[in-house]
Backbone bond lengths (Angstrom), bond angles and torsions (degrees), N, CA, C in turn:
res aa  C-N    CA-C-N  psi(-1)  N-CA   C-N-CA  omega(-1)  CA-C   N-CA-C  phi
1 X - - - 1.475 - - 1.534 110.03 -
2 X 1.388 128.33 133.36 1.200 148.79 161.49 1.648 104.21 -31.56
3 X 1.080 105.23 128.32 1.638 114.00 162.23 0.937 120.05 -88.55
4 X 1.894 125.31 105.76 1.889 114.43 174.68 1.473 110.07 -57.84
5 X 1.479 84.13 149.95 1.444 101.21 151.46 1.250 140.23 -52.58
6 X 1.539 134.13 -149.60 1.282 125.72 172.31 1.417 94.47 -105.25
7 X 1.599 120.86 -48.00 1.513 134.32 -174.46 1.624 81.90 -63.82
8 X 0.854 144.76 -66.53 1.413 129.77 -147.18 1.764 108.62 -69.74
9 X 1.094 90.87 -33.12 1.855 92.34 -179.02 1.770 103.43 -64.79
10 X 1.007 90.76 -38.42 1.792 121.66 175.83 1.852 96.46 -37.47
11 X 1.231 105.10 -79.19 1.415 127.09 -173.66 1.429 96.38 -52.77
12 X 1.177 145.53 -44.50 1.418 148.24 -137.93 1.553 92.91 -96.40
13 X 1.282 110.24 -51.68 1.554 110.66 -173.03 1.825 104.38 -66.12
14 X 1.305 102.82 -44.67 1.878 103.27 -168.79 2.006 110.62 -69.74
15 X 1.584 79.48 -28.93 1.766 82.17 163.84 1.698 119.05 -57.59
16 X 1.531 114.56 -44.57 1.294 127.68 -158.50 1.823 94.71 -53.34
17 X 2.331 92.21 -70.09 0.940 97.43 -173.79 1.490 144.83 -38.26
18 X 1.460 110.83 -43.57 1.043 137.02 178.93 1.151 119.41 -41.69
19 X 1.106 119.07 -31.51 1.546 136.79 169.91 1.708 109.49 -94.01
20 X 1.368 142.34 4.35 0.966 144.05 129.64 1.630 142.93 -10.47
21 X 0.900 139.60 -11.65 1.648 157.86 -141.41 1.896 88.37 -17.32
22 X 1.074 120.63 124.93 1.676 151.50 155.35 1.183 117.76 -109.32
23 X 1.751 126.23 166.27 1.700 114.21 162.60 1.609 73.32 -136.01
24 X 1.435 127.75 -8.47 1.748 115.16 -172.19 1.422 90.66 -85.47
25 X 1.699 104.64 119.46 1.579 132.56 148.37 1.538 117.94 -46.48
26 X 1.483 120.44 -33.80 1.314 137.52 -138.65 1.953 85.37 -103.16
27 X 1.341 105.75 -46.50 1.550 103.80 -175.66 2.120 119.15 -117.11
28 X 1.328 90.27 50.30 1.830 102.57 -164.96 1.707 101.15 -107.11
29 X 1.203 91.69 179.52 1.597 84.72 179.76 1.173 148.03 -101.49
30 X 1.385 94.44 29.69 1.509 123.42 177.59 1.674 88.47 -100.10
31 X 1.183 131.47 -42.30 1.704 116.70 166.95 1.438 121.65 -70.31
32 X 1.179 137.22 -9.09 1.376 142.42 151.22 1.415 111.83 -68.89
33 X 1.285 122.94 -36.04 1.684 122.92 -178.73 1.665 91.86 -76.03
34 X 1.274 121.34 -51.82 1.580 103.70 -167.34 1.598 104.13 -77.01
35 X 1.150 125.75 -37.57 1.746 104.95 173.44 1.587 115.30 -49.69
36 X 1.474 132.17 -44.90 1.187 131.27 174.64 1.272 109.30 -40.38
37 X 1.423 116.66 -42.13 1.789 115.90 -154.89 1.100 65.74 -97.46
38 X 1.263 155.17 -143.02 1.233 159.60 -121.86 1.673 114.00 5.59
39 X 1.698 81.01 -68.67 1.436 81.82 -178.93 1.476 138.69 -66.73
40 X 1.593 109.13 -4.36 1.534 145.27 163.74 1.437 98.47 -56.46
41 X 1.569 93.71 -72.69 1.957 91.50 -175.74 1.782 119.49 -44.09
42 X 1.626 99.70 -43.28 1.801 100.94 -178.87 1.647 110.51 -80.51
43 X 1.220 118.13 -1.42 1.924 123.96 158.00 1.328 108.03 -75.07
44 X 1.517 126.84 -30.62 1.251 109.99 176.27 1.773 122.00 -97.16
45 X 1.401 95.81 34.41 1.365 102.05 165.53 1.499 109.55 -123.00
46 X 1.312 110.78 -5.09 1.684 111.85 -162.12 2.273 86.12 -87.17
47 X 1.079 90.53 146.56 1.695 119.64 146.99 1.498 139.42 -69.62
48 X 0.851 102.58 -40.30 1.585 129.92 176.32 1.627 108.18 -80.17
49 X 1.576 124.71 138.87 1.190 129.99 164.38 1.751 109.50 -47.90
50 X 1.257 111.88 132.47 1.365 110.47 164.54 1.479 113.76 -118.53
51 X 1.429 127.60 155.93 1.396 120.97 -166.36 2.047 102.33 -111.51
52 X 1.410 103.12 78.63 1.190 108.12 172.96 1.386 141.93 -36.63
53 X 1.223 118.15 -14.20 1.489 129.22 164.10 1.251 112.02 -86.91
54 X 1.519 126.25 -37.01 1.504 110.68 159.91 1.523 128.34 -56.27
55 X 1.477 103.65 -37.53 1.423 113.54 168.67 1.477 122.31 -41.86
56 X 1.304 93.09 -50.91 2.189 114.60 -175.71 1.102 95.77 -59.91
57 X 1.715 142.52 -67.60 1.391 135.50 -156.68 1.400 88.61 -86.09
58 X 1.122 158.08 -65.67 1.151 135.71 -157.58 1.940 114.03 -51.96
59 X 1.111 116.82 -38.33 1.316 127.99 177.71 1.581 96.49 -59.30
60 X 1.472 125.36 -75.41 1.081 133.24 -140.08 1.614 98.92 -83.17
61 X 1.508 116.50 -1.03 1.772 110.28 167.79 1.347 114.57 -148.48
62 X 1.103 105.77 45.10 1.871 123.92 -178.39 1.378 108.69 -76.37
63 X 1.312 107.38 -47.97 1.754 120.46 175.38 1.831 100.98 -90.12
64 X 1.248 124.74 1.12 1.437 87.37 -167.94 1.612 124.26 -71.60
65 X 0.908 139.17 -12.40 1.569 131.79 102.25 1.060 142.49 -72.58
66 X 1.934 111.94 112.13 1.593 111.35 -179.31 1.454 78.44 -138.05
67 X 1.794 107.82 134.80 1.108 120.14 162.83 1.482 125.39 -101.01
68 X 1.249 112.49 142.64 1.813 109.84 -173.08 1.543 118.16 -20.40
69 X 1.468 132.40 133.21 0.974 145.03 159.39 1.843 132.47 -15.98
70 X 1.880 94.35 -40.38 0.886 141.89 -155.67 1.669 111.45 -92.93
71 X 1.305 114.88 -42.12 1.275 119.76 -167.26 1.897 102.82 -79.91
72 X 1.207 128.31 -178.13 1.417 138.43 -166.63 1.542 102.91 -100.83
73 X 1.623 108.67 -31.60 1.447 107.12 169.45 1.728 144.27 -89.00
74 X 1.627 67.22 12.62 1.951 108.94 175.00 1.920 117.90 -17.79
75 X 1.459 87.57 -61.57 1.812 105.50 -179.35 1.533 107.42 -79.37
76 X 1.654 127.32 10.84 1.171 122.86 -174.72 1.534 108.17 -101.84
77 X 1.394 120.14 7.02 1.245 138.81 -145.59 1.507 93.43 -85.17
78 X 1.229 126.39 -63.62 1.574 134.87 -164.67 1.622 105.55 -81.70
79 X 1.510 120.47 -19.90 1.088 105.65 150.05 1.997 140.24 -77.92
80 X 1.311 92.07 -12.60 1.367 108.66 174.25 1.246 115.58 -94.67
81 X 1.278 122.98 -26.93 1.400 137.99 150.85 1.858 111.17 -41.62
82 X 1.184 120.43 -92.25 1.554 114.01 161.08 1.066 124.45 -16.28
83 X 1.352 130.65 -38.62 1.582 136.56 -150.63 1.992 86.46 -98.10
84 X 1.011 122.93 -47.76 1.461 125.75 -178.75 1.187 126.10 -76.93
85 X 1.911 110.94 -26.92 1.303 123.75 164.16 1.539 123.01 -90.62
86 X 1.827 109.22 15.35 1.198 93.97 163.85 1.307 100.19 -109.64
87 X 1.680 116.65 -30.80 1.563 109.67 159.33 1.768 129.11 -23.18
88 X 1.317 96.26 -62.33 1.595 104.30 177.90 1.147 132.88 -62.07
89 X 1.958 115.12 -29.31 1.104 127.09 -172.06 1.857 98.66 -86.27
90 X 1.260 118.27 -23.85 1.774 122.09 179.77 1.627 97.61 -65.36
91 X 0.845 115.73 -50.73 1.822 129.25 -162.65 1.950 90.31 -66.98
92 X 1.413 108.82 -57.72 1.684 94.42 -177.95 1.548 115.73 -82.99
93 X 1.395 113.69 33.48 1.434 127.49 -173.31 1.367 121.46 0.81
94 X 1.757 85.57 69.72 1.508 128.33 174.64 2.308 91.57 -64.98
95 X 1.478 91.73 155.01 1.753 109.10 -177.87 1.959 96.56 -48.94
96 X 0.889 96.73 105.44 2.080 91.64 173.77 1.239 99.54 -71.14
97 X 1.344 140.57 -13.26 1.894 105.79 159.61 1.142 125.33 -74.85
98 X 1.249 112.27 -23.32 1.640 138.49 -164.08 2.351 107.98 -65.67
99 X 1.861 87.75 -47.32 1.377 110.85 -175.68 1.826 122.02 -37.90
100 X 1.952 86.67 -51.27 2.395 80.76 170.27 1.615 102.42 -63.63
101 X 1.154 116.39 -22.11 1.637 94.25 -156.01 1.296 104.08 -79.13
102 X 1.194 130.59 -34.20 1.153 153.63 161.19 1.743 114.52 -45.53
103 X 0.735 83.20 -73.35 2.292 93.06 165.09 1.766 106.22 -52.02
104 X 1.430 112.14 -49.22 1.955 106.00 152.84 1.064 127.17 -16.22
105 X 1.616 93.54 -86.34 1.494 108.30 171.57 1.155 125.95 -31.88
106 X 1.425 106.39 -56.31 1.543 123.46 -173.74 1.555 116.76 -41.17
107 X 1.646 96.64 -70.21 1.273 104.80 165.50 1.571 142.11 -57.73
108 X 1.260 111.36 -17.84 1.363 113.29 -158.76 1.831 89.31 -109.93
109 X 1.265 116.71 -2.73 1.468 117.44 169.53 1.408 119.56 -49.80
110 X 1.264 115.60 -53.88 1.472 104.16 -157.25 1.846 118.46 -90.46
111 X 1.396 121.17 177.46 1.276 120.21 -167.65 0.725 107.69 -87.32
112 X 1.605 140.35 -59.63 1.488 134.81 164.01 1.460 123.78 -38.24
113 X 1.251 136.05 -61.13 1.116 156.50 164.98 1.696 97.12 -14.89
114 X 1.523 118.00 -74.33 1.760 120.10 163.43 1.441 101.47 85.21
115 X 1.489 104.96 45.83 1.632 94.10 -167.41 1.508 75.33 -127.42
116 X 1.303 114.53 145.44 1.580 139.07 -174.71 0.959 124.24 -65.98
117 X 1.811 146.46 89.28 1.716 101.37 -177.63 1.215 130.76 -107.43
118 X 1.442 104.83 147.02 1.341 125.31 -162.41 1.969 114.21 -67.69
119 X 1.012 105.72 -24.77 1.913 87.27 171.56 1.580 104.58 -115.03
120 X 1.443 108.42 -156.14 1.641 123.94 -176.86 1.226 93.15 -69.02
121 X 1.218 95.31 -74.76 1.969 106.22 -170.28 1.395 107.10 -19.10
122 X 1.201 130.49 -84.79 1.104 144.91 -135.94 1.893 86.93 -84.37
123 X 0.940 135.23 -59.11 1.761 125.45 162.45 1.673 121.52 -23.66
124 X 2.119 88.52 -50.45 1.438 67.48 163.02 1.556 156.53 -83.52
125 X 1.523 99.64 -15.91 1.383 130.22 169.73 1.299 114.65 -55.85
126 X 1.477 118.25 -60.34 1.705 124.78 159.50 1.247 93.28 -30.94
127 X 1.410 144.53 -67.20 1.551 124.52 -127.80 1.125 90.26 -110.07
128 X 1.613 123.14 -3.74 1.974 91.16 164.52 1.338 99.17 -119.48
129 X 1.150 148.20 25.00 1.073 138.59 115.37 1.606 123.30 -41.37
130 X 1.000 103.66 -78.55 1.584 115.32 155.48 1.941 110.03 -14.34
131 X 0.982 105.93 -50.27 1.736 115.11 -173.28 1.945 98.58 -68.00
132 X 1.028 91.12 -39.25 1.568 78.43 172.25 1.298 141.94 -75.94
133 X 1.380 107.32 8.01 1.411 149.39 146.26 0.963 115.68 -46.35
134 X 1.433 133.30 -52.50 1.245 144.28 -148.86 1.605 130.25 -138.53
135 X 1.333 129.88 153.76 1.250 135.91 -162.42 1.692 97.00 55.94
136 X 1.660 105.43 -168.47 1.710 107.83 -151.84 1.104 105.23 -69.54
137 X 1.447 150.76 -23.46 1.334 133.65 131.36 1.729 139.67 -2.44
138 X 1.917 94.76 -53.14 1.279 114.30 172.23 0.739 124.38 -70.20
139 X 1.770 127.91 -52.76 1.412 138.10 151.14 2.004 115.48 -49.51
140 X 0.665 100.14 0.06 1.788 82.94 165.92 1.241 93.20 -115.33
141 X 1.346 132.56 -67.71 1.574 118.60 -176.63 1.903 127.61 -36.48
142 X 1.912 103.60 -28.93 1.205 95.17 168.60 1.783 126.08 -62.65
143 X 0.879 96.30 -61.67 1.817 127.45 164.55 1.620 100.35 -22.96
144 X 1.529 115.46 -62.16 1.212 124.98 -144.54 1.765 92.66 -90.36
145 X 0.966 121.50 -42.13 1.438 134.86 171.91 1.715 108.94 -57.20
146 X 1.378 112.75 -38.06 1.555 123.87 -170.54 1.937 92.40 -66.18
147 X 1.453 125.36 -37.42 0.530 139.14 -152.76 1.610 123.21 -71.84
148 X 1.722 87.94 -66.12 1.731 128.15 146.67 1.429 96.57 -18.45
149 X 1.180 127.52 -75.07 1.558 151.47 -144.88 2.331 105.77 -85.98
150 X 1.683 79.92 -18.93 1.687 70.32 -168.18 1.623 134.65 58.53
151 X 1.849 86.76 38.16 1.196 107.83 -169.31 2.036 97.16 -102.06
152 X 1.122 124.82 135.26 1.525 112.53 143.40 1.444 126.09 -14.22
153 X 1.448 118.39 149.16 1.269 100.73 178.12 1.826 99.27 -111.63
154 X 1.088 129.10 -1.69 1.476 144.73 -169.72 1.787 126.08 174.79
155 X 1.272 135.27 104.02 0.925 120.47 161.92 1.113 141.61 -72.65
156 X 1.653 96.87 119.14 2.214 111.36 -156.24 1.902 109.58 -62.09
157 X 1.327 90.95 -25.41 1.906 100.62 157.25 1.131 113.66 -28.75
158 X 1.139 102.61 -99.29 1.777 132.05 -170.03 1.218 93.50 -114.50
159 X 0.996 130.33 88.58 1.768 138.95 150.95 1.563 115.07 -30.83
160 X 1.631 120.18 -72.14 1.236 137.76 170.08 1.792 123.38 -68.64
161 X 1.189 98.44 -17.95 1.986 107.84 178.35 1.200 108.18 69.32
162 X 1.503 103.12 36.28 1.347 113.70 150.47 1.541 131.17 -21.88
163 X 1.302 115.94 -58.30 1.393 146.18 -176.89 1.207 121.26 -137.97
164 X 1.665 102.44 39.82 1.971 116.49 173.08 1.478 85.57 -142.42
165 X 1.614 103.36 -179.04 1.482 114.92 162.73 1.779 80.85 -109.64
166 X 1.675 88.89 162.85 1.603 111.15 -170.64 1.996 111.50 -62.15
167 X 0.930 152.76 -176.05 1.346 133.11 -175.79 1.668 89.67 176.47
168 X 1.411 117.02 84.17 1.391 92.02 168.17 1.492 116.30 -102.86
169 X 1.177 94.73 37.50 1.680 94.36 169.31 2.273 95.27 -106.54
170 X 0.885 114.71 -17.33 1.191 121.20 170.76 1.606 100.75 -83.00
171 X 1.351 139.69 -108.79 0.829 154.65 168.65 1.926 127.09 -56.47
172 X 1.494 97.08 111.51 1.757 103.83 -175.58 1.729 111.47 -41.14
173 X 1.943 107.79 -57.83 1.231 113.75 -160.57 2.253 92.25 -64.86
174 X 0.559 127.96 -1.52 2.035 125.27 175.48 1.387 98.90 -63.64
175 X 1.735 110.00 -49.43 1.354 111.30 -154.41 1.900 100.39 -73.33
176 X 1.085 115.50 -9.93 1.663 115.66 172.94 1.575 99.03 -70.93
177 X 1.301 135.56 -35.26 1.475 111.25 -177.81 1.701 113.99 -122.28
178 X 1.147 97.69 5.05 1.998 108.07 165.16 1.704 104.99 -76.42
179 X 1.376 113.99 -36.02 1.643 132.77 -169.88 1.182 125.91 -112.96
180 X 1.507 98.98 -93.69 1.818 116.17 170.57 1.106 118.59 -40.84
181 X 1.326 141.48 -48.24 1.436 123.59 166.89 1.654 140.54 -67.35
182 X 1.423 101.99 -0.89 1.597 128.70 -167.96 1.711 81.48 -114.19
183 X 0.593 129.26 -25.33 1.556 107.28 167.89 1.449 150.31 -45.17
184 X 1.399 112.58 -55.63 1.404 122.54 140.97 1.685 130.56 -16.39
185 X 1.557 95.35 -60.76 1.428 93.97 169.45 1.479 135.94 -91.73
186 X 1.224 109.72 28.60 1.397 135.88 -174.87 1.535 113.24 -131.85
187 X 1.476 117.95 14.58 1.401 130.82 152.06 1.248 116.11 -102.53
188 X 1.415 94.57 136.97 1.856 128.38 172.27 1.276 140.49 -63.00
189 X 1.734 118.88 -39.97 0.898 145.45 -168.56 1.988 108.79 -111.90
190 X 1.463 96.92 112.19 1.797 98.63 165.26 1.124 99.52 -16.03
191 X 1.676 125.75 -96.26 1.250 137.90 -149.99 1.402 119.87 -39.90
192 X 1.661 109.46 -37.87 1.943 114.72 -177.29 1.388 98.14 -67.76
193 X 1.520 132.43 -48.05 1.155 138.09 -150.71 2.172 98.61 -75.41
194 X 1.749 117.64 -39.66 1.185 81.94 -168.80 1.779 90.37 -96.53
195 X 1.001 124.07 39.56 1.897 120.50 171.82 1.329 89.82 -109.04
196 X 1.456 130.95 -37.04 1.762 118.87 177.18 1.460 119.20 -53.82
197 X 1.540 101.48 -63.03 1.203 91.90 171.75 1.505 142.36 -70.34
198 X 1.596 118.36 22.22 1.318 113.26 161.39 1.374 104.92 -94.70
199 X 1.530 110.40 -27.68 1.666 99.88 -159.79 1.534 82.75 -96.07
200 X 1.185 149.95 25.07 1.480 135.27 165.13 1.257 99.26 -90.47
201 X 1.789 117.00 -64.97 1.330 114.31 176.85 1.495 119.85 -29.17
202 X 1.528 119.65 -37.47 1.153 107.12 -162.72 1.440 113.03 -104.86
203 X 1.179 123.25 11.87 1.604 147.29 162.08 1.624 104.84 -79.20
204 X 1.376 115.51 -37.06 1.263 102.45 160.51 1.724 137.15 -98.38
205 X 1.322 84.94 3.57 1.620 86.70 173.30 1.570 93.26 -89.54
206 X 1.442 124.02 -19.72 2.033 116.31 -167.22 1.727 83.45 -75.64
207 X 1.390 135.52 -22.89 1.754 115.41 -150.25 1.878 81.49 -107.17
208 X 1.649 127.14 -6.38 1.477 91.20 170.95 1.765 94.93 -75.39
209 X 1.117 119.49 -44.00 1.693 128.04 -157.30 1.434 99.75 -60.81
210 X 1.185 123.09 -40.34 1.854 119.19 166.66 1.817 108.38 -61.31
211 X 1.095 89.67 -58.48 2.048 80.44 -177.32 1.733 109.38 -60.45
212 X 0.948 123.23 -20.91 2.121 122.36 171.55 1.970 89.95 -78.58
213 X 1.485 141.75 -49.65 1.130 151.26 -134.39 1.842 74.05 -86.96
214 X 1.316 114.11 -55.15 1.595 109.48 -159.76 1.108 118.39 -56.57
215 X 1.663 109.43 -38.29 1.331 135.24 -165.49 1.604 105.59 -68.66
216 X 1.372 118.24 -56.06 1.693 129.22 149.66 1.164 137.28 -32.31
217 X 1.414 112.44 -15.43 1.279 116.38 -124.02 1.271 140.56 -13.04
218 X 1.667 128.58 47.50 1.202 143.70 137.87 1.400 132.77 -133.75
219 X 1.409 118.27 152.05 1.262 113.76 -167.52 0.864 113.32 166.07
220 X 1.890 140.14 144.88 1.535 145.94 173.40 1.589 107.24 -27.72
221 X 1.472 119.47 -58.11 1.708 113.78 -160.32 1.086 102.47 -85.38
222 X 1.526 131.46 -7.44 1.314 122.22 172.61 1.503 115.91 -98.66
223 X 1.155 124.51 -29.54 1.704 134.94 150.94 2.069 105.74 -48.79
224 X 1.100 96.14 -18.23 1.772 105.03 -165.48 1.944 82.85 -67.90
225 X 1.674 70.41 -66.71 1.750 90.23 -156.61 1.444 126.17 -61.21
226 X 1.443 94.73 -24.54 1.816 87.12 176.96 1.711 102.48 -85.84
227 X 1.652 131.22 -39.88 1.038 135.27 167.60 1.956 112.27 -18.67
228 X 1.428 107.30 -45.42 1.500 117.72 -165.04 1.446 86.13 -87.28
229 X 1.112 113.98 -24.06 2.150 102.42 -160.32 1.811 85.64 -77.09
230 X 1.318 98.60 -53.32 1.402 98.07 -174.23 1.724 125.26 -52.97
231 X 1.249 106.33 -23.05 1.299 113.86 -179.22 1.359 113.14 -79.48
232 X 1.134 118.51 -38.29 1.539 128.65 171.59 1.586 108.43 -69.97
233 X 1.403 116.83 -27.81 1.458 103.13 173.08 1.359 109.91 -62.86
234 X 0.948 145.99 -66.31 1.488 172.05 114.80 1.257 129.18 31.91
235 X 1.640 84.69 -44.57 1.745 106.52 175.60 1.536 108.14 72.55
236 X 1.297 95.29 54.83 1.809 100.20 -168.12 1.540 77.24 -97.52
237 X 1.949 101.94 -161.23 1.353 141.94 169.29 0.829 124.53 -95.49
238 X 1.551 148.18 111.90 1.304 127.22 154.36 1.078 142.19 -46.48
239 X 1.683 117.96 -35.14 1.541 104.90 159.96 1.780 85.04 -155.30
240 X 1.633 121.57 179.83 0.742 131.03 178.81 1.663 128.83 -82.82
241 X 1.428 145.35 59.05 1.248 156.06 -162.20 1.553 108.17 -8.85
242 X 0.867 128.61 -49.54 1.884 146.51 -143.61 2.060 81.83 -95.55
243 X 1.369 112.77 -49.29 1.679 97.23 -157.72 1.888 84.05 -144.32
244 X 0.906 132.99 110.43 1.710 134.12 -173.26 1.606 100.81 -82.78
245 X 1.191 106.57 -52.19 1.284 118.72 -156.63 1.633 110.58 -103.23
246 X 1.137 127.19 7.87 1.477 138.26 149.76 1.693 104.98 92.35
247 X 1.548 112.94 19.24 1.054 119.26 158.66 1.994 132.74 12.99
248 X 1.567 63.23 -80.97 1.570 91.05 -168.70 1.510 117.56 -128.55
249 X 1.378 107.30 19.43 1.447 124.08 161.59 1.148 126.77 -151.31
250 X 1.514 130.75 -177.39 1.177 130.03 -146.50 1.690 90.29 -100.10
251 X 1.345 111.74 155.79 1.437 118.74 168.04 1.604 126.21 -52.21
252 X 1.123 126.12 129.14 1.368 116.20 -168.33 1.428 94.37 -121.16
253 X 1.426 130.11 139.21 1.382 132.17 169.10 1.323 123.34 -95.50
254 X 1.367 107.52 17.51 1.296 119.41 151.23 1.573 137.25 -94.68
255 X 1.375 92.65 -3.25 1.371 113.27 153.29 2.107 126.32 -87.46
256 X 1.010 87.37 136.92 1.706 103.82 -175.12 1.351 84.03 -67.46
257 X 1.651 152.18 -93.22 1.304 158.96 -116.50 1.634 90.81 -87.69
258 X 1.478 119.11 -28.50 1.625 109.36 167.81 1.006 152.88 -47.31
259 X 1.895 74.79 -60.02 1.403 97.50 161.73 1.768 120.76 -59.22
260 X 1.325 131.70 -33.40 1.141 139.82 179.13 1.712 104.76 -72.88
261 X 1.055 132.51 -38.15 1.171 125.93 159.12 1.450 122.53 -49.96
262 X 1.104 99.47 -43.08 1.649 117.96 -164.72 1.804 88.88 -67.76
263 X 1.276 115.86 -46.62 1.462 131.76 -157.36 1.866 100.56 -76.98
264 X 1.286 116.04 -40.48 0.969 122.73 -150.49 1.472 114.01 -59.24
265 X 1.323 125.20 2.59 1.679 139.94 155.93 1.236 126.31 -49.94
266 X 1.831 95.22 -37.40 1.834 113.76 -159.40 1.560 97.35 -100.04
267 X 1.288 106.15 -36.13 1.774 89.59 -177.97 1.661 97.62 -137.94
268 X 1.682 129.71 81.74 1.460 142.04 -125.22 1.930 84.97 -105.47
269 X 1.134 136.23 -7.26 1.253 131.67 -146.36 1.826 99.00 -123.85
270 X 1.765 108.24 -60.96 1.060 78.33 168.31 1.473 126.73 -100.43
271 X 1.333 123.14 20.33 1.304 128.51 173.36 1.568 116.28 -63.09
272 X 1.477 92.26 -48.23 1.601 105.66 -173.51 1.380 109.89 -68.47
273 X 1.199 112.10 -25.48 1.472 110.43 -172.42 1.680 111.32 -81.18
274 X 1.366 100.23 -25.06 1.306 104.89 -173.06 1.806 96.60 -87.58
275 X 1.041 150.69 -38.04 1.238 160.89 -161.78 1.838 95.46 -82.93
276 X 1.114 117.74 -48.81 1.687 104.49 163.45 1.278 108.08 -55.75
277 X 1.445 147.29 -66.65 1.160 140.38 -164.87 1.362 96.12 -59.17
278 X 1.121 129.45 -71.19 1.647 108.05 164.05 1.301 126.73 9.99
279 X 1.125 111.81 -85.02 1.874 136.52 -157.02 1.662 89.78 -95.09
280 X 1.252 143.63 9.76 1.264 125.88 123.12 1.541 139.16 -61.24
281 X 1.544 95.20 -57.60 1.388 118.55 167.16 1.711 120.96 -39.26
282 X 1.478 108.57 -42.36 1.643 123.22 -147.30 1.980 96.57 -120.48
283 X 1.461 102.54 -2.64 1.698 97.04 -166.05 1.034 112.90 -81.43
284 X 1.725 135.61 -19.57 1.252 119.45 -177.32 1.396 95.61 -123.12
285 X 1.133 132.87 41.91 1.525 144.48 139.37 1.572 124.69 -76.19
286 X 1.544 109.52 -32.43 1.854 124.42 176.38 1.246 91.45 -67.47
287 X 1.525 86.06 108.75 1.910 92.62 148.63 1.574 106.31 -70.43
């Protein structure tokens, strides 16, 4: 029998997914294509041999079980994940030595979960997973997730919890400094650590421009942010995987990044700025 490739294993897995049915934006397969590249970019900082086909299946079925945020069996997700992604990977008679390392990864991915992992591979997967956490990626998935959850997306009270304890099960913008900002220093790999800190910096320059937007009450980061809350109510999309930026089709307002296009007249300064960090984040993810 023919030995796949990497592109071909590539193709084999996005075929599977594709046929998947999801309504979560936050865990689809346009976020499996960008953890791969992600985690591509933080391989080309490592020294050490890395075994790139573990990388590919671990990326491309890390989430294929993730259960709601919400439920008690929340942190059981990346272990049930492994257990189904070694099922799937036996059936496409994926390399069987290759399969624990891969189920590693799997497991030792997520944040709750708090389980250590023991090689490169799986470090690196944590930390670009982890990246999707963060910068304008991070900020729409918070929002959009707050949403999912029928959570607040900020309390116009106390914005910062000044005079609360933090609650991001109450309020979306909490979960930026209960989580998202402790992130950075909870990566493994050179490469996650200097890609965090651009898209952190710039997670906090979007929450000064939301607290002036609140204060107004209008403005680009606050049109950003309720746009994503709203999308998650809804169970919309955040943007379209195949064409983000409407390329080669017509604007849909069921898109989050559309709507900001569509918007980007009314508040032209920080829209644009936020829509480049965008199409950094998301550009070498388009097939």
């Amino acid at each position: 029998m023919k030995t796949k490739t990497i592109n071909e294993w590539e193709l084999t897995f996005i075929d599977y997914l594709s046929k998947e049915d999801t309504d979560d934006a936050s865990h689809d397969l346009g976020h499996f294509k960008r953890v791969y590249q992600t985690a591509k970019s933080i391989i080309a900082y490592e020294n050490e041999a890395v075994d790139l086909l573990v990388v590919l299946a671990a990326a491309y079925f890390h989430d294929i079980v993730s259960l709601p945020k919400d439920l008690p069996d929340n942190k059981k997700s990346s272990y049930l994940a492994s257990i189904k992604a070694k099922e799937i990977l036996i059936k496409m008679d994926f390399p069987k030595e290759k399969i624990k390392p891969v189920c590693h990864a799997i497991l030792t991915h997520s944040f709750s979960a708090n389980i250590p992992p023991e090689t490169l591979e799986a470090k690196i997967i944590q930390d670009a997973d982890r990246m999707e956490a963060l910068g304008a990626l991070g900020i729409m998935r918070t929002f959009y997730v707050s949403g999912r959850l029928q959570r607040s997306p900020f309390d116009p009270k106390d914005l910062f919890a000044e005079n609360r304890n933090l609650d991001d099960k109450l309020f979306g913008l909490d979960h930026f400094y209960l989580k998202l900002f402790k992130l950075p220093n909870l990566l493994q790999t050179k490469g996650g650590k200097l890609i965090a800190k651009e898209r952190t910096d710039f997670m906090k320059s979007f929450i000064k421009e939301l607290e002036h937007d609140i204060k107004q009450d209008e403005g680009g980061a606050l049109f950003l942010t309720m746009s994503c809350y709203q999308a998650g109510l809804r169970k919309l999309q955040l943007f379209d995987s195949l064409d983000p930026f409407a390329k080669d089709r017509k604007l849909d307002p069921a898109f989050v990044i559309d709507k900001l296009i569509a918007k980007s007249k009314n508040f032209p300064i920080y829209i644009e700025k936020f829509l480049s960090q965008f199409h950094l984040e998301i550009d070498s993810s388009i097939a």
